[in-house]
N, C-alpha and C positions, 0 to 999 in steps of 0.2 A: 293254790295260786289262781287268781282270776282271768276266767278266759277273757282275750283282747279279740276285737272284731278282724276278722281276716288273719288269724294266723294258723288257720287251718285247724282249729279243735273244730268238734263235735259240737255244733246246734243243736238242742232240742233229744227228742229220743233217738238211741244208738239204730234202732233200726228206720231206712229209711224208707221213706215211698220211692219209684220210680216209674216212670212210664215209658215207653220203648215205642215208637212207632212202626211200624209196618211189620211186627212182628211174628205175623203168619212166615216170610221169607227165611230162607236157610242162614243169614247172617244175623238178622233179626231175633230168630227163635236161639239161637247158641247166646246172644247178648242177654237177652230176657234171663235164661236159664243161668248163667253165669254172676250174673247180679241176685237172683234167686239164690244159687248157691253161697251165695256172700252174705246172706241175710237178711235180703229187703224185702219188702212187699213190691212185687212188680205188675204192675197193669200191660196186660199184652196188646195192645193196638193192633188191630186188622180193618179191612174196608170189604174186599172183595172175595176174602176166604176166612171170613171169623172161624169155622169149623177149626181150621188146622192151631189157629193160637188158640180155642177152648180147648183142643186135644193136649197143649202144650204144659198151659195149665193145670191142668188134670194130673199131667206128669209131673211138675214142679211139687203141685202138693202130695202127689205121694210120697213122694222123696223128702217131705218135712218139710217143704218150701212155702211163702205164702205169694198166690197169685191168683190174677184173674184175667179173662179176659173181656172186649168190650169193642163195639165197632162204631165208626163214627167217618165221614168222608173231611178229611184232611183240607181239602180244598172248598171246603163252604164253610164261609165262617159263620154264620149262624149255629147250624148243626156243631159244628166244632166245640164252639162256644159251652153250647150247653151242656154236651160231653165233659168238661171241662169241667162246669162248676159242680156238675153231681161230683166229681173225683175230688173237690177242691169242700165242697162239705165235711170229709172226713179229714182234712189236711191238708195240708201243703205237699204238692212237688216237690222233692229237692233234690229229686236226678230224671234230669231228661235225654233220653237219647231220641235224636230225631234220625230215624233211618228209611222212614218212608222214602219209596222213589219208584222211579218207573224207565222203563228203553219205551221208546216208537221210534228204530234207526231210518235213517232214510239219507242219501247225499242232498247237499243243500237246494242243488241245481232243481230236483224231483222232490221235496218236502213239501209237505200244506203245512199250510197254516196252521191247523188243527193240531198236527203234529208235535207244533212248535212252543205253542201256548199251554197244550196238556201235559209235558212233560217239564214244563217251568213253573206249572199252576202246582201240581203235586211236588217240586224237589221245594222251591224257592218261595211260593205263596206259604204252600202247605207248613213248611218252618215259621214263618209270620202266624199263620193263624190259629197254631198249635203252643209256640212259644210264648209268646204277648199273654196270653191271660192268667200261662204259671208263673211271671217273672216278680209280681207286687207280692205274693203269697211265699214266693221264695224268698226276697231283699227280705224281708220281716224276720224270718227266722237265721238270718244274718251266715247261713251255710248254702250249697249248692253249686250241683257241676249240670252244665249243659256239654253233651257230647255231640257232635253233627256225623253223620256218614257222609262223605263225598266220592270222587272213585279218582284212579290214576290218568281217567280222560280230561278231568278240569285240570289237570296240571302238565299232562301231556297231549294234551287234544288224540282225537281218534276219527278215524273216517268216518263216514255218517252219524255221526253222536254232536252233532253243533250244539242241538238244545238240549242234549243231556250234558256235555262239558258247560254250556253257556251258564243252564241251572244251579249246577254243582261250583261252578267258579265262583257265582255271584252269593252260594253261599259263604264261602273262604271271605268274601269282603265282609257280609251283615256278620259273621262271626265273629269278626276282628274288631268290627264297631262295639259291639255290646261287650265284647271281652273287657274294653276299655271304659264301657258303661257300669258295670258291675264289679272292677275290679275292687275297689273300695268296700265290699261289701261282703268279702269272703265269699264270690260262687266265679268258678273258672268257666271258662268257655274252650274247648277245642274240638280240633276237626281231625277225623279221622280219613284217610283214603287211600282204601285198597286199591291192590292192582286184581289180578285175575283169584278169586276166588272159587273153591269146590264149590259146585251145586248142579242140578241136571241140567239148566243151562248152561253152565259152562261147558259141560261134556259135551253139548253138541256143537257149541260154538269153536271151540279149539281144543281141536285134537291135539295129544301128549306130543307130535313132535314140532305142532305151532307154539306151545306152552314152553319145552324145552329149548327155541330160538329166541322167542322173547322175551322166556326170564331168564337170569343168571343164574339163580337155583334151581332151572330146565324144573320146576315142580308148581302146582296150582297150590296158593296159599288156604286154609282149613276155617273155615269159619270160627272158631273155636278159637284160634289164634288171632285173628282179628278183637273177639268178645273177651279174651284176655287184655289187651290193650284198652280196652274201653273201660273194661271193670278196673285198673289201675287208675285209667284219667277221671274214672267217677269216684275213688275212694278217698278219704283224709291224706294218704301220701303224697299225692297229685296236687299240694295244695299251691305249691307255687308255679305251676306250669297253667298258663293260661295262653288265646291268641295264636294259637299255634295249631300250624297244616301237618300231621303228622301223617308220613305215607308207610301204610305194610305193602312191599310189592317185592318180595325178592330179591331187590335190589335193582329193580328197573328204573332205569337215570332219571 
């Protein structure tokens, strides 16, 4: 039977490309790996700790995986750019997870400026300047999932996080726009957003009995359970789910 555009068959070859932003990070690194385990070639995006996604790497392929990694600053679109089209010489894109992002907390009253802009340039520009240049190379091959990280502060606001919820909210709209831009074209769009997950930050952030009052499963969510949910929204199953703010937290409201 002949495949029809957008009903969620298999574009092109069974294994895909994907690229994973920020994925030096403990949620980053479990996503990469998890898609790795699925059978794709995954590019590991880091900026400021290439080391740990080349270590990453290293591990995926011993483990029979295929990956690399590759550093490039998110927020220059030039540099971006060009990262880009070396990756886009060997193919196409056709899973992107944008999980770059960054904290500078601060209440709003005591915030700079600085603050405020660096942390909207890396969640919100840095999806513009990352996504835009795989999105013509992905329509062509008439298959692809763009996945977004966002967190439980754009949906729940949190103290001193203005520009890190403000960042993260305004990706929930551009994701909703192109959802609807590309629906016709067989590639989904959704957003993912944790609430408190495992990593050494968190352990110092909140402690087990701030974690146990503010979630109702009193436990920090695993990165790995996050990268499961991702790796479903990025596979052919996923084909009709698109546009959608989907939150792992717990069950925090």
């Amino acid at each position: 039977m002949a495949e029809r555009p957008g009903d969620g068959s298999v574009r092109g070859p069974a294994v895909k490309r994907a690229l994973v932003t920020g994925a030096s990070g403990s949620i980053g690194a479990a996503i990469a790996a998890t898609l790795a385990a699925a059978g794709h070639h995954v590019y590991l995006h880091a900026n400021g700790h290439l080391p740990r996604a080349e270590i990453l790497a290293a591990e995926i392929m011993a483990l029979g995986g295929s990956a690399e990694a590759l550093r490039f600053d998110i927020t220059k679109p030039d540099e971006t750019a060009a990262a880009l089209a070396a990756i886009l010489a060997a193919g196409p894109i056709q899973i992107l997870v944008n999980n770059a992002g960054i904290h500078d907390d601060a209440v709003m009253p005591g915030m700079r400026p600085d603050q405020w802009s660096r942390v909207i340039d890396v969640s919100l520009n840095g999806f513009f300047n990352v996504t835009q240049p795989l999105l013509l190379p992905m329509i062509r091959t008439r298959w692809g999932r763009i996945v977004n990280i966002s967190s439980v502060s754009a949906i729940m606001g949190n103290r001193g996080q203005a520009n890190y919820a403000a960042a993260k909210a305004g990706l929930h709209g551009a994701a909703r726009a192109l959802s609807l831009e590309l629906a016709s074209r067989g590639i989904t769009v959704n957003t993912v957003a944790p609430g408190i997950i495992a990593s050494p930050a968190t352990e110092t952030l909140f402690p087990k009995e701030a974690i146990a009052r503010m979630v109702p499963m009193q436990r920090a969510g695993q990165p790995e359970e996050v990268a499961d949910l991702v790796a479903f929204l990025a596979s052919k199953r996923a084909a009709y789910i698109s546009g959608q703010v989907i939150s792992i937290n717990g069950g925090m409201a």
